[in-house]
N, C-alpha and C positions, 0 to 999 in steps of 0.2 A: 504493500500500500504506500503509495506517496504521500509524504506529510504535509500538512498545510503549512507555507511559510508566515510567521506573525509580525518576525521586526521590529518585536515590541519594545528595545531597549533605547530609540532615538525618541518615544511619544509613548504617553501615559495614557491605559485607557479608564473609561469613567463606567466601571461595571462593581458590581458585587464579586467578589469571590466565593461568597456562602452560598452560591445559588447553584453550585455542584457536589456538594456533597451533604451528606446525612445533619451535619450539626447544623445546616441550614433550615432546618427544621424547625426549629425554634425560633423561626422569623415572625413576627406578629402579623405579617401580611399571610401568615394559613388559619387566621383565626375564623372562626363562625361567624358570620354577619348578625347584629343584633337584631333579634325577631320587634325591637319597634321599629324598623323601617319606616319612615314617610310614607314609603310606598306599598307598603304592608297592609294584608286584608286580615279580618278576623276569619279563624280556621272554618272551614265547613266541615259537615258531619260526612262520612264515608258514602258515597254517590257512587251507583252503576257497578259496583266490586262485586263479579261474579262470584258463588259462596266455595265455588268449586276451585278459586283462583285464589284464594283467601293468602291477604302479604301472610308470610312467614314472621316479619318485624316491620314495625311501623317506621324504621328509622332508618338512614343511609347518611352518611358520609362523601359528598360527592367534590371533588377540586373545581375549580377553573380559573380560566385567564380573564382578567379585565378588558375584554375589548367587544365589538360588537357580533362574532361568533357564539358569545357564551347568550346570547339572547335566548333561545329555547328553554335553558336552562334558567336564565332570572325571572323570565316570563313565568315558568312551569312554579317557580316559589312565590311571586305578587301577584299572583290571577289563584292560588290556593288549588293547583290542578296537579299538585303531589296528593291533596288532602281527598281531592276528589276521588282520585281512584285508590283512597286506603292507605297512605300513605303519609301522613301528614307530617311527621316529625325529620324527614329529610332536611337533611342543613347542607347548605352551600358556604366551601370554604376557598376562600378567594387566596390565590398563589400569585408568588409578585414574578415567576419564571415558572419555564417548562423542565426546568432540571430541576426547581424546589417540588415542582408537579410529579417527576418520575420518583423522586426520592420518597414522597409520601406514600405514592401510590407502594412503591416498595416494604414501605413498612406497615402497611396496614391500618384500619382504625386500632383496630386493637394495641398499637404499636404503637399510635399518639399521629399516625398519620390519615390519609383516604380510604375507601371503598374503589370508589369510581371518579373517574372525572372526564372532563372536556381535553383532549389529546389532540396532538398534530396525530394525522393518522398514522405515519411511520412506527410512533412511539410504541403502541402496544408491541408489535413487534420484534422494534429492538429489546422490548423488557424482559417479551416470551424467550429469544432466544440468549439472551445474554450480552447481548453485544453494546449496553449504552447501561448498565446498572452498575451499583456501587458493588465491585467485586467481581462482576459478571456472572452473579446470583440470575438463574434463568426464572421470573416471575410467571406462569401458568396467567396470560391477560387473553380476555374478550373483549371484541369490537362488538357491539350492539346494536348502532345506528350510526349513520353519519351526522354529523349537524347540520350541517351547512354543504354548500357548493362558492365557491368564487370568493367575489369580494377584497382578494389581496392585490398587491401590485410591487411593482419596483420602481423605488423611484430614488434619483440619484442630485448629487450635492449643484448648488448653482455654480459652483466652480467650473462644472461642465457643459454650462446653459449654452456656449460658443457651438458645440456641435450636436446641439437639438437631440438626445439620446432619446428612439424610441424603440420599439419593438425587434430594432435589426442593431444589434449590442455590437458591428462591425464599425461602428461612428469612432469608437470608442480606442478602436485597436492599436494608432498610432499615439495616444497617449498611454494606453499601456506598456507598451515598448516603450517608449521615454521614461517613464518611473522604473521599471524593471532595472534598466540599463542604468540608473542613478540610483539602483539600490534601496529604489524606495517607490516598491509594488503598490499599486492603488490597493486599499483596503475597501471589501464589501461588509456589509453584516448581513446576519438571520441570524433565528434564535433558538436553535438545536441543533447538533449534526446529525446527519441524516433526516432530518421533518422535512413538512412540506416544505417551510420555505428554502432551508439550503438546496434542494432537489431542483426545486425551480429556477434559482440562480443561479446555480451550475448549469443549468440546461441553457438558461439563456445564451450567457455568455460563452458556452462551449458551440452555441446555434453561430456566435458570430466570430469562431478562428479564435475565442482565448478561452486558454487552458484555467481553470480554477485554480487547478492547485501547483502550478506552473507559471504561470503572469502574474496573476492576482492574489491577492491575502483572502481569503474568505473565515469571519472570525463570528463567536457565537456571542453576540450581546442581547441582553434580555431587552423587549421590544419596549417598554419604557426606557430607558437610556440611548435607544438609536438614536432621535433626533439631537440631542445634548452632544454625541458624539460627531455626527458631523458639523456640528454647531464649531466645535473645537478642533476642526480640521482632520478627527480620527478617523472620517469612514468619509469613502468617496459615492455613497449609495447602500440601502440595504432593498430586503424581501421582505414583507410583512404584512400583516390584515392593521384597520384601522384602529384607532384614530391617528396611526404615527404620518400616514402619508398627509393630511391635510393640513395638520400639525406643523408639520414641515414647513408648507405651503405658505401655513396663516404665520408665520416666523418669517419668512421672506429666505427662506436657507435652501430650498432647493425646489424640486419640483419632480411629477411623474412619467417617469419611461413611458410605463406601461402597466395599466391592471393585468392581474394572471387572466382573468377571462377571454381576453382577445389574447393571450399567449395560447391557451386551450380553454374554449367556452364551455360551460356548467363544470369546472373539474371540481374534483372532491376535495375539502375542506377537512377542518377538525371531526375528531369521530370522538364518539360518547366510551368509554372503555371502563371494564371494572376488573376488578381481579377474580381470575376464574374460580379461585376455591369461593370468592364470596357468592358469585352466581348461582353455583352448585349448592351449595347450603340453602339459598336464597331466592327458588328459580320463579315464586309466585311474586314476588318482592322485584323484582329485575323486570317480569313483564306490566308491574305498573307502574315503575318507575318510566320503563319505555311509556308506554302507554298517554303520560302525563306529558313528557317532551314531544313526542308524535304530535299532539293534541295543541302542543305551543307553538310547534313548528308551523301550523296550520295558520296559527291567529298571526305568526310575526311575518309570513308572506301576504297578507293582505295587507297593498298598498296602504287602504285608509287607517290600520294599524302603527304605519312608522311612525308617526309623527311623536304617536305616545311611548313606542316602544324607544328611541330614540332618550326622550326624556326621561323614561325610568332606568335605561342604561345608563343612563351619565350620573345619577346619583353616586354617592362616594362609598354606597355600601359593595358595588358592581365595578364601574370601568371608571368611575370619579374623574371624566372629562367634560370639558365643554361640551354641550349641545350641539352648539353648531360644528364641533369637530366630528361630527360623526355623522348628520342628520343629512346631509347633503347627498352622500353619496349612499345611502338605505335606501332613499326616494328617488336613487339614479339619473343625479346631477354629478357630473364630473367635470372641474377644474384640476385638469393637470397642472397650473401652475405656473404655466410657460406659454407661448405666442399661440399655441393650441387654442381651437374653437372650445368653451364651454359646452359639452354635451348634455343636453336637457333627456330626460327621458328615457337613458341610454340602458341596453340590454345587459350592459358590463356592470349587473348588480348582485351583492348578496342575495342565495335564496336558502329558502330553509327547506321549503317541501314541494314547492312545481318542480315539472320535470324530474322524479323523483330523488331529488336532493337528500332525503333522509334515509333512503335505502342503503345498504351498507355493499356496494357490488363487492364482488371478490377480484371480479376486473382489475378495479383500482387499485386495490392491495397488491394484484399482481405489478402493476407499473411502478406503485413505489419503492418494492422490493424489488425490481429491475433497477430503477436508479442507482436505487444503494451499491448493488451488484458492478452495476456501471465504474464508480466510484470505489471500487474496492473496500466499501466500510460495511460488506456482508460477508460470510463465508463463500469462496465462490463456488463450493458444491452442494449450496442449497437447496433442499428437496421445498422448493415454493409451496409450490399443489399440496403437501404435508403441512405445513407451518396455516398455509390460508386456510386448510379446512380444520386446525385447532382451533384460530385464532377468529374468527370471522362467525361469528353467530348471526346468519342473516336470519338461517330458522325462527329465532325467538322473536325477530323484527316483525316476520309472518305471523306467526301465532297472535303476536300484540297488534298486528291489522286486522287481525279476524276476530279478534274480541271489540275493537273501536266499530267494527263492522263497514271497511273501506271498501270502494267499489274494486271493481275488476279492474280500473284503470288505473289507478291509484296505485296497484301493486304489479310490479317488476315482474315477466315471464320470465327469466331468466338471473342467473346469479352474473352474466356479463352484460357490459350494454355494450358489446360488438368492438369495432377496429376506432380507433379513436386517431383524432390526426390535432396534430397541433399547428401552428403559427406558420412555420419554417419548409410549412410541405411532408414533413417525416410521419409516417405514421406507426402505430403501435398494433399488434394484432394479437391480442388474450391468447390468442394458440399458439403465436408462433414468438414469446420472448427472445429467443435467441437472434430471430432475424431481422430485427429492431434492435437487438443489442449491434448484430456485426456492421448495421449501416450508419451508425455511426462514428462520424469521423476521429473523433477526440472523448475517450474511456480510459480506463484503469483497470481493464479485467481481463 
């Protein structure tokens, strides 16, 4: 495996270090949000809870990130639709990174850490097989649902605004060589290796003749610190879902390449994951837990929903940003930032459940575990088709459609949605990994 170069000894970065291992745990940002919420309803009595489904415990332990993916999930806690299906004492514990998320999830509630949480989808994963845990303890993890679809992007420092970086990262390549050769690699961020977002950045940039982990620094800061960091010269651009790209914007510091949705439209997003001995303990408890999220996923794709959902995200007990950092682009307005037309209207939006955004394909689990592969930060004699059918509980996603009582349209024939193509003309074909893996130009495997 080639190693990422960092460089770090000429520039100071502005990140946490507790945000990788176990004593991070103890950061007050995994506390329980206080049930007086502003935004908080009084409990409702147990609704529609089939007697034959009956939760196992009324309580869960669930992680997430602050941003506007974890909607389903906030939504599922202040509209009282954990309580509805049985479930009422679930608590939401807000993580200030994805490595304080893996760490918890590692150690269980019982442990002082999660049950479940809001994941980049790689994560499960890496947890199950070892390859991103404290020790390389192999955690037994299920995907359960997806959250979301889209809504992320790249977007890079105004340092760069001279040559308009958009969707073709080739703008970029003769200032890469110039820093390389002066010993001083452009720096990217995203905010786990191997997640979605490193996946995507790498793919970008390898789409336009540069190497990741050859040309460029690609380094893992938690998605609150990326804009502070290019503020202070440390990143030349990151990967990430909102509020950081507007953020940016509304700072006057940089501006967007590109949302992931026109790099590859509806792709998958954050996945809901729990730890599989809790499932298994817990399998009536797990389908109304889904069942609640499904049900919020439904309310936060209705347009005349953002405006509210937007506001009770931004509260301080969830994503505690500005309104307007985030509300813009839920109602699919995009101001990239730069000489770019303002797109009113635009397709390139978070979705939670059209076009079946919460279904968990195995599809996608196969491409992200190709990345990985790609990038040598997998085994490369990974039995995929083994790992996806541990780890991918689309089953249960069914079963909790068929109790909500979804139509026929609503739920996925199929655990693939077929041959998927991205931005750059390449495409990807579920049967055939390998032959997606050899056409491309620039790998590690």
């Amino acid at each position: 495996m080639v190693k990422q170069s960092t460089n770090l000894s000429r520039r100071q970065f502005l990140f946490t270090a507790g945000a990788t291992t176990i004593g991070a745990l103890l950061l007050k940002g995994c506390t329980t949000p206080s049930s007086n919420s502003t935004n908080a309803s009084p409990k409702l009595n147990t609704f529609n809870v089939n007697p034959g489904l009956r939760p196992e415990t009324t309580s869960a332990r669930i992680g997430f990130v602050g941003q506007t993916d974890a909607a389903p999930l906030v939504i599922a806690k202040v509209k009282n639709l954990f309580a509805k299906y049985g479930v009422p004492d679930v608590q939401l514990a807000k993580q200030p990174s994805w490595g304080v998320t893996r760490d918890n999830l590692q150690l269980g509630s019982k442990g002082g850490g999660v049950d479940g949480a809001m994941v980049l989808s790689p994560m499960a994963y890496q947890m199950a097989l070892g390859t991103a845990t404290v020790n390389n303890k192999k955690i037994p993890m299920y995907v359960l649902a997806r959250m979301n679809t889209g809504g992320q992007g790249i977007s890079v420092s105004n340092v760069h605004k001279d040559v308009d970086v958009r969707l073709d990262s080739r703008v970029l390549k003769s200032k890469v060589e110039q820093a390389k050769a002066a010993g001083e690699p452009l720096r990217f961020g995203m905010t786990f290796k191997g997640g979605t977002s490193d996946v995507m950045l790498r793919y970008w940039l390898a789409a336009g003749g540069i190497d990741p982990d050859k040309d460029v620094s690609v380094l893992v800061v938690p998605g609150s610190q990326l804009v502070a960091n290019v503020k202070i010269k440390n990143l030349d651009g990151f990967c990430v879902g909102d509020p950081w790209h507007v953020r940016l914007i509304n700072q006057k510091l940089g501006y967007t390449a590109t949302t992931t949705d026109e790099f590859w439209a509806d792709h998958p997003e954050k996945a809901l994951s729990f730890r599989g001995d809790w499932v298994d303990k817990h399998p009536n408890t797990s389908k109304a837990i889904l069942m609640a999220v499904m049900e919020a996923q439904q309310w936060c794709d209705k347009m005349e929903n953002r405006a509210e959902m937007a506001q009770i995200i931004s509260d301080a007990e969830w994503a505690k940003v500005p309104v307007q950092d985030i509300s813009d682009r839920l109602k699919g307005r995009i101001d990239y930032g730069n000489n770019r037309t303002v797109m009113e209207n635009s397709p390139y939006r978070m979705r939670y459940w059209e076009n079946h955004a919460s279904y968990p394909y195995k599809s996608h689990d196969l491409w992200f575990l190709t990345e990985n592969l790609r990038w040598g930060q997998m085994p490369a004699n990974l039995d995929t088709q083994q790992i996806i059918n541990a780890v991918n509980r689309e089953d249960l996603w069914r079963e909790a459609a068929a109790e909500l009582g979804l139509t026929e349209s609503q739920i996925p024939q199929s655990t693939s949605r077929g041959v998927e193509k991205f931005f750059d003309g390449v495409t990807f074909d579920p049967n055939n990994p390998t032959a997606y893996l050899q056409s491309l130009q620039i790998k590690h495997v």
